[in-house]
CHARMM-style PDB file with segment names, atoms N, HN, CA, C and O in Angstrom:
ATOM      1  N   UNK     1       0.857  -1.159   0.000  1.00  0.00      PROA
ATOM      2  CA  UNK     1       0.000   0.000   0.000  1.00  0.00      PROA
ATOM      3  C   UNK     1       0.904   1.222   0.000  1.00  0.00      PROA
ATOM      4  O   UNK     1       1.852   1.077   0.772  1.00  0.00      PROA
ATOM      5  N   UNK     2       0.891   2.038  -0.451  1.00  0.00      PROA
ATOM      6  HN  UNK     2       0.121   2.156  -1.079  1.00  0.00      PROA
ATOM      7  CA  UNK     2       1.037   3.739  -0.634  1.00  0.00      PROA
ATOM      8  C   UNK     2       0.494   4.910  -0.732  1.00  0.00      PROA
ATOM      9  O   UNK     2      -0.427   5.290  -1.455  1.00  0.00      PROA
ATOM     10  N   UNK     3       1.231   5.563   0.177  1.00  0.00      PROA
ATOM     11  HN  UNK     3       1.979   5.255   0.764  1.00  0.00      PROA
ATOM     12  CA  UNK     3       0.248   7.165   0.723  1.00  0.00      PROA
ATOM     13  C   UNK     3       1.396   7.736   0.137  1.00  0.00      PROA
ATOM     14  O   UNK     3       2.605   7.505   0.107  1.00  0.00      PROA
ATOM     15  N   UNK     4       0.157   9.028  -0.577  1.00  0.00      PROA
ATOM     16  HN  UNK     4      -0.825   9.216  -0.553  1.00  0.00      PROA
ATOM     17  CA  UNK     4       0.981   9.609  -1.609  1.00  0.00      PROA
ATOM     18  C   UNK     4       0.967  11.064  -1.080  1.00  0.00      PROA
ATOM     19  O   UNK     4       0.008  11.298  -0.344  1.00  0.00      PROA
ATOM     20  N   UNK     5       1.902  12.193  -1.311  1.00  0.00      PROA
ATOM     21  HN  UNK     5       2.681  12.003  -1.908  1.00  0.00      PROA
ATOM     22  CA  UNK     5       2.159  13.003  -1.074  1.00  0.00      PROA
ATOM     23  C   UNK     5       1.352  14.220  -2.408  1.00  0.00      PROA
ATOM     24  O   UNK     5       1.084  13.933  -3.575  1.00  0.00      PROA
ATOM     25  N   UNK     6       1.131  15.605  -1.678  1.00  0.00      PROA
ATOM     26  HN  UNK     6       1.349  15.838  -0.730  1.00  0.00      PROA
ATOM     27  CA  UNK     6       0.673  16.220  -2.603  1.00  0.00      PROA
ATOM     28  C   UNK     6       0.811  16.397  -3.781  1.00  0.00      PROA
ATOM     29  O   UNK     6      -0.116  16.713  -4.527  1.00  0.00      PROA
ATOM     30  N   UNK     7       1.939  16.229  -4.121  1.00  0.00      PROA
ATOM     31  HN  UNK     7       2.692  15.972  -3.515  1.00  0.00      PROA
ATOM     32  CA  UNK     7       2.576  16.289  -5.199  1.00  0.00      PROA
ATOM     33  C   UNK     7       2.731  15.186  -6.422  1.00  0.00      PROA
ATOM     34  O   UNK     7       3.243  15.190  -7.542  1.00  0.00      PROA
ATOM     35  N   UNK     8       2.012  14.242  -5.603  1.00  0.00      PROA
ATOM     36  HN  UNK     8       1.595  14.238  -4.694  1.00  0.00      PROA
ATOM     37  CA  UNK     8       1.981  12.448  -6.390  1.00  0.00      PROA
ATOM     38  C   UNK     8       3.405  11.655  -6.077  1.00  0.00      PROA
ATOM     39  O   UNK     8       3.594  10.682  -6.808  1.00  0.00      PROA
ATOM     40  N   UNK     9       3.956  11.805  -5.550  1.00  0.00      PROA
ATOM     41  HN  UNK     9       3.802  12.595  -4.956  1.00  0.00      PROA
ATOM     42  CA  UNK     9       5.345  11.268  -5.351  1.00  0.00      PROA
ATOM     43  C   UNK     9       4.936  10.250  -3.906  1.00  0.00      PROA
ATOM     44  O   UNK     9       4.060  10.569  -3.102  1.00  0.00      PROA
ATOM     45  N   UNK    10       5.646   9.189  -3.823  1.00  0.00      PROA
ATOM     46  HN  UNK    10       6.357   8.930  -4.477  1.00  0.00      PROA
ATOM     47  CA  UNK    10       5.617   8.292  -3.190  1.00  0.00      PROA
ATOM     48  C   UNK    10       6.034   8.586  -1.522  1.00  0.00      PROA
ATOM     49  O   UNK    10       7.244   8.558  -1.294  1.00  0.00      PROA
ATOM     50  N   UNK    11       5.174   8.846  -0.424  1.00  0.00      PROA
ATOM     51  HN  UNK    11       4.191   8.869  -0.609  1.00  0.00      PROA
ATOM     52  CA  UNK    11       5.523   9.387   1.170  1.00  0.00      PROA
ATOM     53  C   UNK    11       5.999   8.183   1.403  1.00  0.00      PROA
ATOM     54  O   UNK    11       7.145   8.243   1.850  1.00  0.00      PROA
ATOM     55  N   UNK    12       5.622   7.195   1.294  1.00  0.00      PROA
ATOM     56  HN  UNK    12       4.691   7.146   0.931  1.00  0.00      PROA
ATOM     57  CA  UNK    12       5.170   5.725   2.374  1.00  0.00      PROA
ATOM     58  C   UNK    12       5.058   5.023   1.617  1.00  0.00      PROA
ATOM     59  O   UNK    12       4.505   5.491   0.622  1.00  0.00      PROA
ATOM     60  N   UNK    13       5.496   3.368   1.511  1.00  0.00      PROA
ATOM     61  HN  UNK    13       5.946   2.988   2.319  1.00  0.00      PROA
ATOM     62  CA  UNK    13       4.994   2.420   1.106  1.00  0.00      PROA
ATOM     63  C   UNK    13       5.189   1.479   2.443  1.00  0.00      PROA
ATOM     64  O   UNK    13       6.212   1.189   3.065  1.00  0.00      PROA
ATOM     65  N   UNK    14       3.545   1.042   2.684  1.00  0.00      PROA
ATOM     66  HN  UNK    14       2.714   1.277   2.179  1.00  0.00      PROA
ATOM     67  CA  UNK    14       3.774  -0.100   3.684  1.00  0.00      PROA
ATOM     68  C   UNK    14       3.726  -1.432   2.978  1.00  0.00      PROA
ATOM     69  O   UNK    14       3.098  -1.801   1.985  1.00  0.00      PROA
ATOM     70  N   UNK    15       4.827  -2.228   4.021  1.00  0.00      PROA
ATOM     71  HN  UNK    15       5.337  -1.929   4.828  1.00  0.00      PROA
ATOM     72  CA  UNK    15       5.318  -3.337   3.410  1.00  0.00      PROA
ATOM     73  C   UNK    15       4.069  -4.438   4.523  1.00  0.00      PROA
ATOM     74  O   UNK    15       3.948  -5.650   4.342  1.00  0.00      PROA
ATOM     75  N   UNK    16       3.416  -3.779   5.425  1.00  0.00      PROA
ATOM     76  HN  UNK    16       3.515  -2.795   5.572  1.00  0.00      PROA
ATOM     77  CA  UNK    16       3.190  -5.439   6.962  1.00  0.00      PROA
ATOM     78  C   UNK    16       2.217  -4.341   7.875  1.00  0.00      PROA
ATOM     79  O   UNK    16       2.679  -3.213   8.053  1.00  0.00      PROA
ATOM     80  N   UNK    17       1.058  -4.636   8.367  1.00  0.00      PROA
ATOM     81  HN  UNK    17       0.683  -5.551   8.222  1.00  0.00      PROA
ATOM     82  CA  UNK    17       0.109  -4.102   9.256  1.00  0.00      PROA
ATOM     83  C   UNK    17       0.200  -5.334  10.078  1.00  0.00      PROA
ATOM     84  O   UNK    17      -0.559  -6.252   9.766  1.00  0.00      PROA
ATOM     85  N   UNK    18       0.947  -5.489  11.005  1.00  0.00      PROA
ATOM     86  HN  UNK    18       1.564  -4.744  11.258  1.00  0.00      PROA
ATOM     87  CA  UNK    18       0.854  -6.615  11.999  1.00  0.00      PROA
ATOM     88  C   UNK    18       0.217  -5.669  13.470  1.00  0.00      PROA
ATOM     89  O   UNK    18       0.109  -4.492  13.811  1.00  0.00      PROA
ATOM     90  N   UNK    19      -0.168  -7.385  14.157  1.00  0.00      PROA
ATOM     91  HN  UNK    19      -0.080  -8.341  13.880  1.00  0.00      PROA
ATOM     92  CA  UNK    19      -0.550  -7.310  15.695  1.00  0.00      PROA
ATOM     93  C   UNK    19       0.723  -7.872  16.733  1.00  0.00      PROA
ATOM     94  O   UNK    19       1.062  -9.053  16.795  1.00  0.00      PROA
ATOM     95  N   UNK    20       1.395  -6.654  17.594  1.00  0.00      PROA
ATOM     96  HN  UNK    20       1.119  -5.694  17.543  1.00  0.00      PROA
ATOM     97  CA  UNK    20       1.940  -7.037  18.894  1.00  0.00      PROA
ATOM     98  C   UNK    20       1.090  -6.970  19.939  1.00  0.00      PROA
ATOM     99  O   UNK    20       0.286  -6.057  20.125  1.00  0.00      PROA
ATOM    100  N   UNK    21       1.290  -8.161  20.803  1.00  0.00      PROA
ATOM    101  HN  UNK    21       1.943  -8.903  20.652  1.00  0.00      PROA
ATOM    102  CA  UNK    21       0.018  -7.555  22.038  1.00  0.00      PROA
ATOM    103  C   UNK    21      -1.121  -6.298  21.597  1.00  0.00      PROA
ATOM    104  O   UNK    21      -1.845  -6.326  20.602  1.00  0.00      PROA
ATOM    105  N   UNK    22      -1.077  -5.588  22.269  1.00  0.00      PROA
ATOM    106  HN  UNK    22      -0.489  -5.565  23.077  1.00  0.00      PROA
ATOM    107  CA  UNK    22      -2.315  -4.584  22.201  1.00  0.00      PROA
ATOM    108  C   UNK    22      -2.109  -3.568  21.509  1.00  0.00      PROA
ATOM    109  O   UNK    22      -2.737  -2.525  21.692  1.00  0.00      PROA
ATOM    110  N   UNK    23      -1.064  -3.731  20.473  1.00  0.00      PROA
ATOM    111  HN  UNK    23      -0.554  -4.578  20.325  1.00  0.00      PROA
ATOM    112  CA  UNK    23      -1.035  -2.268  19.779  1.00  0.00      PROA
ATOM    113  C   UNK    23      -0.794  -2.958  18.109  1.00  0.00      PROA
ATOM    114  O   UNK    23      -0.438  -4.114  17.880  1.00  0.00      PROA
ATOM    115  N   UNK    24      -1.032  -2.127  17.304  1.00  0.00      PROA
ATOM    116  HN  UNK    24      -1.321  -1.188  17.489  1.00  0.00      PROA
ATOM    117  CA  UNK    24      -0.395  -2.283  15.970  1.00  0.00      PROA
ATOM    118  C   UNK    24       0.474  -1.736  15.174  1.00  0.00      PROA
ATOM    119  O   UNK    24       0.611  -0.513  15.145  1.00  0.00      PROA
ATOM    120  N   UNK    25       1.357  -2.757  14.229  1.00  0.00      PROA
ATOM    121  HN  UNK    25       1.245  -3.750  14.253  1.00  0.00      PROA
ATOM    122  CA  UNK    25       2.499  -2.358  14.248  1.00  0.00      PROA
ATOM    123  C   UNK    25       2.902  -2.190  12.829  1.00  0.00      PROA
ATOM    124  O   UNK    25       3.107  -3.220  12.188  1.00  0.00      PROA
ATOM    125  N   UNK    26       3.043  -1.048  12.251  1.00  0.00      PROA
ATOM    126  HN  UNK    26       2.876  -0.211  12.772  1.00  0.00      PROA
ATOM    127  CA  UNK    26       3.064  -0.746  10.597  1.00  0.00      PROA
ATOM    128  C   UNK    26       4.382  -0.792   9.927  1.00  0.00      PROA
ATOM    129  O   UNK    26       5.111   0.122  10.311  1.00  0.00      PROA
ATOM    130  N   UNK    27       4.981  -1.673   8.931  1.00  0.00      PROA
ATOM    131  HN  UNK    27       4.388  -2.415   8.618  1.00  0.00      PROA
ATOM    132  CA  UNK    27       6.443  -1.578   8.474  1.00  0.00      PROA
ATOM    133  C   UNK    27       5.978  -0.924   7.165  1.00  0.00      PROA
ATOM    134  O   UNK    27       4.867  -0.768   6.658  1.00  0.00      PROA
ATOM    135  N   UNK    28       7.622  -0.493   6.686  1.00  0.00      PROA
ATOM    136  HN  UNK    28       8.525  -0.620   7.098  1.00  0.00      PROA
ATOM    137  CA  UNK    28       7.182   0.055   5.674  1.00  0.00      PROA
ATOM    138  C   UNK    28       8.664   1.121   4.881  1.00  0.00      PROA
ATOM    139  O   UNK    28       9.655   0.586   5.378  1.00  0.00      PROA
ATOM    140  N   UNK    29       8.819   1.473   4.600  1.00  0.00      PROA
ATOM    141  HN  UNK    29       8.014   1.908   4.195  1.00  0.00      PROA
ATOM    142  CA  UNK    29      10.113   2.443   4.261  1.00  0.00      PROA
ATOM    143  C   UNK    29       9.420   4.099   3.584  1.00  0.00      PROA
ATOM    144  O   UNK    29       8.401   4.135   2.895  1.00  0.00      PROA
ATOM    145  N   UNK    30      10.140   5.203   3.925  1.00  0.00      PROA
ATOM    146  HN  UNK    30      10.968   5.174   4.485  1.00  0.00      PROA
ATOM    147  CA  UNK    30       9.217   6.381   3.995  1.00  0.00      PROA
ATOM    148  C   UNK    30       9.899   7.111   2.964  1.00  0.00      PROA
ATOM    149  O   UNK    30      11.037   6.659   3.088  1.00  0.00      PROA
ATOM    150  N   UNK    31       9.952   8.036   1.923  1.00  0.00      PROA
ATOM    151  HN  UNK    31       9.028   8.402   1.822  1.00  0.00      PROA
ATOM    152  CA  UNK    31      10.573   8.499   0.834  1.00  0.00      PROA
ATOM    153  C   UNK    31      11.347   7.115  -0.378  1.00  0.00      PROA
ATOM    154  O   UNK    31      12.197   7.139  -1.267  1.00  0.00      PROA
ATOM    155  N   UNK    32      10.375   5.939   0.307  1.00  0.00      PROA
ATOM    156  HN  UNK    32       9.684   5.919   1.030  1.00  0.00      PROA
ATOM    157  CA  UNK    32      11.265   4.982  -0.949  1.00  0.00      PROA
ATOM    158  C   UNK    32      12.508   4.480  -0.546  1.00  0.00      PROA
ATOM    159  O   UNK    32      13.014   3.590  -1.230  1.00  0.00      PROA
ATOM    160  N   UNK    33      13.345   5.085   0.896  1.00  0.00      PROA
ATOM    161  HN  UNK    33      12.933   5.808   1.452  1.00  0.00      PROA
ATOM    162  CA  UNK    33      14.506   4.371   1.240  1.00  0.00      PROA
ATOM    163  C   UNK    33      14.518   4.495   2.592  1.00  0.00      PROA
ATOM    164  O   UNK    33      15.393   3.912   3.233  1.00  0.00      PROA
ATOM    165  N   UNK    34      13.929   4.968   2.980  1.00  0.00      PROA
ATOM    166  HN  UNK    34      13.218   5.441   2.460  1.00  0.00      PROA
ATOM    167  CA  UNK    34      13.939   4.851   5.106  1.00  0.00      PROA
ATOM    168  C   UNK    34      13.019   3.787   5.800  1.00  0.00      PROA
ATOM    169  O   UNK    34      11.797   3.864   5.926  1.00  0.00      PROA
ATOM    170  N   UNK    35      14.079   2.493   6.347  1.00  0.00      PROA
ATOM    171  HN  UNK    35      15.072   2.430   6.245  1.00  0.00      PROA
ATOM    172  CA  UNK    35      12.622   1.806   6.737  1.00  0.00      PROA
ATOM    173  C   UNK    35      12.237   2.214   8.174  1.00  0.00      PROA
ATOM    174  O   UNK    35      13.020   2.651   9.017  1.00  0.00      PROA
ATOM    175  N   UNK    36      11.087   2.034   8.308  1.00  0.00      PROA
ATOM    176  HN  UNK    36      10.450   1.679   7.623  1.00  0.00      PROA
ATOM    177  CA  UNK    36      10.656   2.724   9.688  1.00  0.00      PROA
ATOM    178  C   UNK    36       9.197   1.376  10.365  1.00  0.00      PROA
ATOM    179  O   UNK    36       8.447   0.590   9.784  1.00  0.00      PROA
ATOM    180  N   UNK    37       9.342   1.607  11.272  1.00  0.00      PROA
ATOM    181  HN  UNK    37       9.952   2.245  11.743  1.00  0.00      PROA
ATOM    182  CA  UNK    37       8.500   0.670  12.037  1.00  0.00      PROA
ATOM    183  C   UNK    37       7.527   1.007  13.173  1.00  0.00      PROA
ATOM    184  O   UNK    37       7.697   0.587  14.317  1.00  0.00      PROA
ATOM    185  N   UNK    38       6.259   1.968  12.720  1.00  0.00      PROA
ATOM    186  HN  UNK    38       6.121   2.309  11.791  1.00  0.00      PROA
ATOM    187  CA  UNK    38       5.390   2.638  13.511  1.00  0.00      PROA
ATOM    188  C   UNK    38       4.692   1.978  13.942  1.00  0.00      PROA
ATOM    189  O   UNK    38       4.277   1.075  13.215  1.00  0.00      PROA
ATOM    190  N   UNK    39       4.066   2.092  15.682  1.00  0.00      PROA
ATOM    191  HN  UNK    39       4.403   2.825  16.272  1.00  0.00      PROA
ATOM    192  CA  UNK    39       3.513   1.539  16.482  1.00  0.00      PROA
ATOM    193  C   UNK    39       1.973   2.286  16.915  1.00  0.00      PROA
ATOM    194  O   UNK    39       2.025   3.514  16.857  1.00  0.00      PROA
ATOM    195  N   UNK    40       0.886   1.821  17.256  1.00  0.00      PROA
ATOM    196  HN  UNK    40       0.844   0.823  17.304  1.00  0.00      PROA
ATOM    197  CA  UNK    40      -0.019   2.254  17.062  1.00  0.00      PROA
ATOM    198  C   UNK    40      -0.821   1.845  18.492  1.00  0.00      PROA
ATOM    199  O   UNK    40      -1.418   0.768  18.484  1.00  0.00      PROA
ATOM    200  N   UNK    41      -0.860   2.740  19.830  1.00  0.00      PROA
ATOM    201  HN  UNK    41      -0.375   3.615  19.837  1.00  0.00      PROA
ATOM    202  CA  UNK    41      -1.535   1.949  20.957  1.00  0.00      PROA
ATOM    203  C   UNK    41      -3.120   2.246  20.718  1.00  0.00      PROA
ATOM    204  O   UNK    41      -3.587   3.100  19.965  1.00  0.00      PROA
ATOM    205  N   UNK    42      -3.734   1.455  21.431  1.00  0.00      PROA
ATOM    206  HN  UNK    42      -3.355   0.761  22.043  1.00  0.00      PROA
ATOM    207  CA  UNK    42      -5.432   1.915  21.349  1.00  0.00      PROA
ATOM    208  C   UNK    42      -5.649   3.649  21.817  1.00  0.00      PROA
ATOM    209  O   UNK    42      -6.321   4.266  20.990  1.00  0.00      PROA
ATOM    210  N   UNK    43      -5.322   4.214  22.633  1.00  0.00      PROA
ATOM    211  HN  UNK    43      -4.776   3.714  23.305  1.00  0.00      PROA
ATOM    212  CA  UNK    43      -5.522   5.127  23.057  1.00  0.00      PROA
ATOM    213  C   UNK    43      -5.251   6.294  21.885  1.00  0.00      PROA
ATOM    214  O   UNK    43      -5.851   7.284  21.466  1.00  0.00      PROA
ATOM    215  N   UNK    44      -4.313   5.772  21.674  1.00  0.00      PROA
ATOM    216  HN  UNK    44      -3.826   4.968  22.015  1.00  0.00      PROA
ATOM    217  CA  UNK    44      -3.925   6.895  20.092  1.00  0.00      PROA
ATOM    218  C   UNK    44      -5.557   6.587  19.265  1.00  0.00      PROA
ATOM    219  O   UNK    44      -6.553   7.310  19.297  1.00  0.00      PROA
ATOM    220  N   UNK    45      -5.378   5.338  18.600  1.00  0.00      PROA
ATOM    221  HN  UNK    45      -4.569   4.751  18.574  1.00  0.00      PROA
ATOM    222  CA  UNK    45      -6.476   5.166  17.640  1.00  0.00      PROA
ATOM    223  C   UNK    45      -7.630   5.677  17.828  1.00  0.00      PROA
ATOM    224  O   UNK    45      -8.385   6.337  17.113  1.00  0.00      PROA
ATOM    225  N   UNK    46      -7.711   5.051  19.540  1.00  0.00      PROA
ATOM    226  HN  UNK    46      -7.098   4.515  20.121  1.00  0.00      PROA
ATOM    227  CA  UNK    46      -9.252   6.278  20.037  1.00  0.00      PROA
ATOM    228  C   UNK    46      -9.744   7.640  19.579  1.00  0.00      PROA
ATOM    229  O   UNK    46     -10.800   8.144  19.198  1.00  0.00      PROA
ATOM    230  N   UNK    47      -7.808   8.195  19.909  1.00  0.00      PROA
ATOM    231  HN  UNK    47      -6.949   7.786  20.219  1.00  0.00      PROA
ATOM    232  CA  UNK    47      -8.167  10.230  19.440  1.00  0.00      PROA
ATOM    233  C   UNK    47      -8.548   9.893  18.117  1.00  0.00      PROA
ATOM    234  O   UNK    47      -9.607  10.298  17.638  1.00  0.00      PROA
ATOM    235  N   UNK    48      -7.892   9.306  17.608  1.00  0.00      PROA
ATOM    236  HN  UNK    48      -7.032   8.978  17.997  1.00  0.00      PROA
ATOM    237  CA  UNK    48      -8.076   8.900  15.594  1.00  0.00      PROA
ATOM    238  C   UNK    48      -9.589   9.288  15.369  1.00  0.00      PROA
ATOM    239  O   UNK    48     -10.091  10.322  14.929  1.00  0.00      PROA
ATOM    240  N   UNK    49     -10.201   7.986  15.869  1.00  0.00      PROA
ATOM    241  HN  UNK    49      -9.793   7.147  16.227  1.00  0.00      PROA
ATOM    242  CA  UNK    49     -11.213   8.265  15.720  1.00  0.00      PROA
ATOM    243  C   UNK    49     -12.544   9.281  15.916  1.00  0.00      PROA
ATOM    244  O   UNK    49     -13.686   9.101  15.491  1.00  0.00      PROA
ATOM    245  N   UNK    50     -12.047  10.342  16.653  1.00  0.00      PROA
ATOM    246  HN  UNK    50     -11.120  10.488  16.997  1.00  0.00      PROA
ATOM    247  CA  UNK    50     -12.881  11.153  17.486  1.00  0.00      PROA
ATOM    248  C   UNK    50     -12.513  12.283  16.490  1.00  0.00      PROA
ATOM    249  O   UNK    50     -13.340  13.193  16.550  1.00  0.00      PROA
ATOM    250  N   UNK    51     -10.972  12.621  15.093  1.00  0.00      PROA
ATOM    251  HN  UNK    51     -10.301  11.882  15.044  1.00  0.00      PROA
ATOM    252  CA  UNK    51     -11.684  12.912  13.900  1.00  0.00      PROA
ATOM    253  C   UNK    51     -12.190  12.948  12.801  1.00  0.00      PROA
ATOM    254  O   UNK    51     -11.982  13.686  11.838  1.00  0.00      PROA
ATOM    255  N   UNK    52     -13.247  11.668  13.049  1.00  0.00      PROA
ATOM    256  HN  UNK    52     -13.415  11.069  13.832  1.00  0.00      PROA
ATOM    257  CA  UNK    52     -13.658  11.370  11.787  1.00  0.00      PROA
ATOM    258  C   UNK    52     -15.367  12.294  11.934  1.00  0.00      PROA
ATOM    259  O   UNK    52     -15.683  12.328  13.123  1.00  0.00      PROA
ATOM    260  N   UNK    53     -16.134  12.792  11.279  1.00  0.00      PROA
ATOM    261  HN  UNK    53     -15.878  12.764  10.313  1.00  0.00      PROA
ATOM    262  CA  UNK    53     -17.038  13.346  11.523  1.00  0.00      PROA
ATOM    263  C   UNK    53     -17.861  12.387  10.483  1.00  0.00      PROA
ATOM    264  O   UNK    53     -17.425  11.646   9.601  1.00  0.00      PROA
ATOM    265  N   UNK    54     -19.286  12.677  10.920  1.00  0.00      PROA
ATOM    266  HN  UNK    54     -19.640  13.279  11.636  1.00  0.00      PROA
ATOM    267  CA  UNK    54     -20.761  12.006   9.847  1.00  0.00      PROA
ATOM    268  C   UNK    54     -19.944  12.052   9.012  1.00  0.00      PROA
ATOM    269  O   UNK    54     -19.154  11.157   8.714  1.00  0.00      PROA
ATOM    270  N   UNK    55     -20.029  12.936   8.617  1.00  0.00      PROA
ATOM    271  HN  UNK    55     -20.671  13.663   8.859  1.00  0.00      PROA
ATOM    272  CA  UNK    55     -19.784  12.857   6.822  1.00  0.00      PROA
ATOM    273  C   UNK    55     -18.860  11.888   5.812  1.00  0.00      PROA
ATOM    274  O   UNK    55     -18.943  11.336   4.715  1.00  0.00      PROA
ATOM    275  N   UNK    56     -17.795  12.080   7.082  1.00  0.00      PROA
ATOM    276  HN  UNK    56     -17.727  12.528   7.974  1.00  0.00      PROA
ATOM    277  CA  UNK    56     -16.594  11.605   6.429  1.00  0.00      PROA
ATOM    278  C   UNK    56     -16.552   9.996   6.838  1.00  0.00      PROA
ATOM    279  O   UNK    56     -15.961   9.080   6.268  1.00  0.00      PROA
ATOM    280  N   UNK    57     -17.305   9.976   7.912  1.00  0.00      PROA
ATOM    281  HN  UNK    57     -17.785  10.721   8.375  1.00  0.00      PROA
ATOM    282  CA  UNK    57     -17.642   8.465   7.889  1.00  0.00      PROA
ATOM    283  C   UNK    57     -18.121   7.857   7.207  1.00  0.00      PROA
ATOM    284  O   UNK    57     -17.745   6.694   7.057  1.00  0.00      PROA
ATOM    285  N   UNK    58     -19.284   8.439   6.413  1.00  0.00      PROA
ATOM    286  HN  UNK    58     -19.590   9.383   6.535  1.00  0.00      PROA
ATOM    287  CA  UNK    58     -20.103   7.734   5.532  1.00  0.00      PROA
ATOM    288  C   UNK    58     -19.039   7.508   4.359  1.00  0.00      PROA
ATOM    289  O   UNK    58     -18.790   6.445   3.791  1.00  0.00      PROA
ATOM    290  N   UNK    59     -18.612   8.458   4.190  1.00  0.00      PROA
ATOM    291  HN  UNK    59     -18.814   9.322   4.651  1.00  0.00      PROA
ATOM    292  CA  UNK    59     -17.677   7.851   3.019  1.00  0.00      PROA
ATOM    293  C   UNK    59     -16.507   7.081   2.988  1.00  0.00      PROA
ATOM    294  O   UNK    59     -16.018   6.807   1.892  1.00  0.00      PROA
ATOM    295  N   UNK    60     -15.950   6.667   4.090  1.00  0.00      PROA
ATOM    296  HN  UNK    60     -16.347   6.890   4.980  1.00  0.00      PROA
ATOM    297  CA  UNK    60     -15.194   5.962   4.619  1.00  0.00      PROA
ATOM    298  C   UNK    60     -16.026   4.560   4.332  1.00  0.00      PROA
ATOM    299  O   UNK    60     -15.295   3.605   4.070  1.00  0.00      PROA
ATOM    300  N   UNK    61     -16.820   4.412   4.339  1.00  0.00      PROA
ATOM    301  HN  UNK    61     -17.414   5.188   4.552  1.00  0.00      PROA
ATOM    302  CA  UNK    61     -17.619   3.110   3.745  1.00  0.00      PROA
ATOM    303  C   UNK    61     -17.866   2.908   2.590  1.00  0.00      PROA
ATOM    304  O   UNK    61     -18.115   1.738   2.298  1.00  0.00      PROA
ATOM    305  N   UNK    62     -17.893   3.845   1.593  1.00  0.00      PROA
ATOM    306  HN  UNK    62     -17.690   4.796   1.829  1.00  0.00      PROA
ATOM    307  CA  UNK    62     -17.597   3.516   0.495  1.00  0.00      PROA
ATOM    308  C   UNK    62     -16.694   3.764  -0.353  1.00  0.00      PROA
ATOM    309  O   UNK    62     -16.839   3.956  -1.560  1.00  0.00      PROA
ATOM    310  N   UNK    63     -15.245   3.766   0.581  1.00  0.00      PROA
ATOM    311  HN  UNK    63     -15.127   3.610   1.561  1.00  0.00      PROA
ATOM    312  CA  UNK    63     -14.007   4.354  -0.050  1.00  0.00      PROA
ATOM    313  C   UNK    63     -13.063   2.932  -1.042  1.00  0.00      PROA
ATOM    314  O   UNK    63     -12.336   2.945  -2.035  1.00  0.00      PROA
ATOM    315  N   UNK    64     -13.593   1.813  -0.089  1.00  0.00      PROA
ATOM    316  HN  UNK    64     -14.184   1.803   0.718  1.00  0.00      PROA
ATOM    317  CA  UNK    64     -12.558   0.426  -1.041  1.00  0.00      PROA
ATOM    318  C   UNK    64     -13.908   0.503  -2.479  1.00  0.00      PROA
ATOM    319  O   UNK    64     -13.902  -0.370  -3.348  1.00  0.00      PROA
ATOM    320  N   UNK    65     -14.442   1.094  -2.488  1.00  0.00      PROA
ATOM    321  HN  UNK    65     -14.447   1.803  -1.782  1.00  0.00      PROA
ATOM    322  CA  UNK    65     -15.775   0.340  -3.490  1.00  0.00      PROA
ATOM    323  C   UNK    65     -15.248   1.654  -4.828  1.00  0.00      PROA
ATOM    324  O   UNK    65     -15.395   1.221  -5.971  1.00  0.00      PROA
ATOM    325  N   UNK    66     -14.809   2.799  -4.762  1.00  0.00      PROA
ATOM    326  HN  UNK    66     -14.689   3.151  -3.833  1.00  0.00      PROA
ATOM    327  CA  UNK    66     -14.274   3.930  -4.931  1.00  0.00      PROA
ATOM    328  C   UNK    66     -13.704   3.575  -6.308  1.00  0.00      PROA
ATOM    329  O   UNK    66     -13.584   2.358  -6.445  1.00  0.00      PROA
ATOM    330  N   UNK    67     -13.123   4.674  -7.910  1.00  0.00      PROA
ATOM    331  HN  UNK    67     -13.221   5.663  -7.799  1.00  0.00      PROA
ATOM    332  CA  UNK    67     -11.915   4.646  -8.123  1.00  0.00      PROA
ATOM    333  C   UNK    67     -10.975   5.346  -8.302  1.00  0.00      PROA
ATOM    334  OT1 UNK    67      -9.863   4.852  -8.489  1.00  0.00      PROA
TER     335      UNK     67
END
């Protein structure tokens, strides 16, 4: 998967969305040559979620269906 930068150029490519104990754990290399290994506890994800609003939720459900 890849998150792309404004410009269309490659930020991120994740290589692995794994589970450690209670958190999740994202590999991946960042500009195409830095690998990096971000960790994700529930409490974070919580704030995550608190900004997603109606709207943007709804479309968050039909974003894989998308092209």
């Amino acid at each position: 998967m890849k998150l792309y930068a404004p410009d269309n150029s490659v930020l991120m490519e994740i290589s692995a969305i794994e589970r450690k104990g209670n958190e999740l754990v994202v590999k991946g290399k960042v500009f195409g040559a830095m690998p990096m290994v971000a960790r994700l506890k529930p409490a974070e994800a919580r704030k995550g979620l608190k900004l997603l609003g109606f709207k943007l939720s709804l479309f968050l459900l039909t974003f894989l269906l998308r092209d």
